[in-house]
N, C-alpha and C positions, 0 to 999 in steps of 0.2 A: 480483350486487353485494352484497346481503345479505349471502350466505354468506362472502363476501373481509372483509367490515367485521367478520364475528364472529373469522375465520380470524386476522387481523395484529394484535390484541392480545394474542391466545394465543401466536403466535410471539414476539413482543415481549418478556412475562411470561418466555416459556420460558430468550430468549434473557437476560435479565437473571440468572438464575438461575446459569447453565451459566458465563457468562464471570466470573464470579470464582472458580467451581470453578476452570477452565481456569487462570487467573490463580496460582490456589494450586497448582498441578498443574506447573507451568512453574518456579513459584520456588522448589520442595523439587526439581525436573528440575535446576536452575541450583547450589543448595547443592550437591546430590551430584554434579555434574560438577566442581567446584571441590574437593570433598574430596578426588576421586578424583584429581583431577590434584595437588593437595597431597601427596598419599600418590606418586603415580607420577615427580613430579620432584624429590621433597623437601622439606621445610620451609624451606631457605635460597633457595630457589627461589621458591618459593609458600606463603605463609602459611597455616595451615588458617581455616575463617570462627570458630573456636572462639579463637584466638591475636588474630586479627582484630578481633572484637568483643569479647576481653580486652582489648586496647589501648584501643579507644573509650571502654570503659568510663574503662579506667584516666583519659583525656583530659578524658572529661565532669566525673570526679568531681574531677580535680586544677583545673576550671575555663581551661582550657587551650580546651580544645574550644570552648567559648562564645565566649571573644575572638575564635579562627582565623575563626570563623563568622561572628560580627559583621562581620567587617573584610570579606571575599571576599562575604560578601549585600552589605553598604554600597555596594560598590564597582561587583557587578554591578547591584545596583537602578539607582545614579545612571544609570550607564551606560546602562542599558537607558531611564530616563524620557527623557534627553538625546536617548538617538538614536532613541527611536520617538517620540517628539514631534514631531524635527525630520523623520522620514523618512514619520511620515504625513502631514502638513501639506503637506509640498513637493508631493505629487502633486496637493491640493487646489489649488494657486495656478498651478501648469502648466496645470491644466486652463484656465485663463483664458483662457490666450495661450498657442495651441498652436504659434505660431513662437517664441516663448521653449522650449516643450517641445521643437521639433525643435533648436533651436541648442546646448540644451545635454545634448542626449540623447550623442553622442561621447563629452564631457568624462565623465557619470555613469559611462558605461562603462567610461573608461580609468579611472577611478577605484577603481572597483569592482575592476577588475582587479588595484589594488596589491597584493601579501601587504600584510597590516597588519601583521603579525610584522618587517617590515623597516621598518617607522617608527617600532620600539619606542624603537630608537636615539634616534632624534631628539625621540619625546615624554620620553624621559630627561633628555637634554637641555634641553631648553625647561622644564619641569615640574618635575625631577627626581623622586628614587625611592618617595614620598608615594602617598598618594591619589588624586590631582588624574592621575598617567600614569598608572594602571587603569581610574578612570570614562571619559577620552577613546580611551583601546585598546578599551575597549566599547563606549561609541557608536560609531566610527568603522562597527565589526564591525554593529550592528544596523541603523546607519540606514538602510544599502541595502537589507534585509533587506525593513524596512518598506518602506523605500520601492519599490520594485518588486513587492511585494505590494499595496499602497497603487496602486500608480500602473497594474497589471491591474483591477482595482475600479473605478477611474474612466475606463479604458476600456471595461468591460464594460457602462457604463449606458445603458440604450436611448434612441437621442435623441427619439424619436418619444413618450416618455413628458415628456422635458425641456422639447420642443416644447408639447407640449400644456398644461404648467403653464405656459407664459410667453405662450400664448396666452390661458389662465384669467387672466393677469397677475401671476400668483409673479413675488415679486420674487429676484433673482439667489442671494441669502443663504440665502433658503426652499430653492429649489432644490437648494441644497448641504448643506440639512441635512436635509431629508425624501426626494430622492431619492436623492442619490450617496453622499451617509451612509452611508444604509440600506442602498445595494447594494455599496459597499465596506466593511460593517461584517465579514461575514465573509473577505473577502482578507485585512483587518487584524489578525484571529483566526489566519489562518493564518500569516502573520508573523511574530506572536507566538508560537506554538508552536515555531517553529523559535529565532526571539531570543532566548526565553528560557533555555534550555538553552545558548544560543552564549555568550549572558551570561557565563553564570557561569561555564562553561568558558573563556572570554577573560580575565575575571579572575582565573581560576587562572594560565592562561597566564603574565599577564603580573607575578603574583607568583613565577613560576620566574623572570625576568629581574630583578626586582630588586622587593627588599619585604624587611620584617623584622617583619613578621606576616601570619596569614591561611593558609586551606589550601594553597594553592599553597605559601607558604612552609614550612608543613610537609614538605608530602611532598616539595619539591627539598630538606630540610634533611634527612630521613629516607634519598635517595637519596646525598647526599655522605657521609652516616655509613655505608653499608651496611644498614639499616635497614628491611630490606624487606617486616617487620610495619608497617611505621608508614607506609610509602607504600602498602601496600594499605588500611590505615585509613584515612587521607586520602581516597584515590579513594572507597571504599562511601561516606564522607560526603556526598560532592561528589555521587556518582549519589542517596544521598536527597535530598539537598537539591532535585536535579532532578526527583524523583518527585512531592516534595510539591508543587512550582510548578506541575508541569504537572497535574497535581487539581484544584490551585485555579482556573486558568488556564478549565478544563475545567468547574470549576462554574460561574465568571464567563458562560464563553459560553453556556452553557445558558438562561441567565435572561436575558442581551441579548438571544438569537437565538429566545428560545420562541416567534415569531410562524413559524420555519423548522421543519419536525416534524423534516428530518434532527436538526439540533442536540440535540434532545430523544431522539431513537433512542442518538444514537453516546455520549451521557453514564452511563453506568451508578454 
């Protein structure tokens, strides 16, 4: 037992080590796969990362860049607090009255079912082409997200622990906040890692259907001109913005979850 306890810090250490090699090892494998396919199908084809990150620059310094940015983060933030708000919550209050959970478990499903792409139409309409239809296209996209992440979590809490604190006499609120919390705090993590990315991607989306700012609206503006430096600029932006959220996303959880060692192993 000894020897295991001295062993799994030293793999640990090692492993810390290697995976950002790996990580740098992968994204100069990624640059020259993209050169290479730059050079093999052309530059009017595939921008090289050299024209690519010429344009960005060009974006940041003309202040272009900062407004697209502002507007596509605004939009996926709201969107995202809206609908993980409301989609973690919900699984909290089902749990009350689990014939309200069975009566409207159907509905979630067909729900969940809709493309949201096909009621872009109608938040146009109702909303129109603003702000206000990208944050509701993004909650819409997270809330099930959460909530069915959320609503695994609060079925996974053992009742026999819930029993025994209402036997101790936890009152109902307690319950909900130091047991089922705590054991839907990481479904809710994993939720999020997936919402987050859908975010911002949804409000891209849904500035390809109509917007007149914001990345989305660049790169559909970049695809109608032929423009096909500017819509690969666009996209690398949109995947940083994704890189940075999910870092952050990833240190958050480390410091909620440090009572879990997994959380602590997988955060490098």
């Amino acid at each position: 037992m000894t020897a295991l306890a001295k062993t799994l810090p030293g793999r640990r250490s090692h492993a810390r080590v290697w995976i950002p090699v790996g990580r740098i090892v992968l994204a100069i494998a990624f640059f020259a796969l993209w050169e290479f396919g730059s050079y093999t199908m052309g530059r009017e084809w595939l921008p090289t990362p050299e024209a690519t990150a010429a344009r960005i620059w060009k974006l940041a310094t003309s202040g272009q860049l900062a407004r697209d940015t502002l507007v596509t983060f605004s939009e996926a933030t709201l969107g995202m607090i809206i609908g993980a708000s409301l989609g973690s919550a919900l699984p909290f209050v089902l749990r009350l009255s689990p014939r309200l959970m069975k009566a409207l478990e159907p509905f979630l499903s067909a729900a969940f079912g809709v493309p949201k792409l096909a009621l872009a139409p109608l938040f146009i309409l109702w909303l129109g082409i603003g702000m206000p239809t990208k944050v509701v296209f993004v909650a819409s996209i997270v809330f099930f997200l959460m909530f069915y992440n959320g609503m695994a979590g609060v079925l996974s809490v053992d009742p026999r622990l819930v029993a025994m604190a209402r036997v101790a006499g936890a009152k109902e609120w307690i319950i909900s906040r130091e047991i089922v919390w705590n054991t839907t705090m990481p479904f809710l993590f994993s939720g999020l890692k997936i919402g987050l990315p859908r975010a911002l991607s949804g409000a891209v989306v849904g500035e390809f259907i109509a917007a007149d700012a914001g990345l989305g609206w660049y790169i559909n503006n970049s695809r109608s001109l032929n423009d096909i430096t500017g819509v690969m600029a666009g996209v690398v932006v949109v995947t940083i913005l994704v890189i940075l959220v999910n870092a952050a996303l990833q240190r958050t959880q480390a410091r909620k979850l440090a009572w879990r060692p997994v959380a602590r192993d997988m955060v490098v």
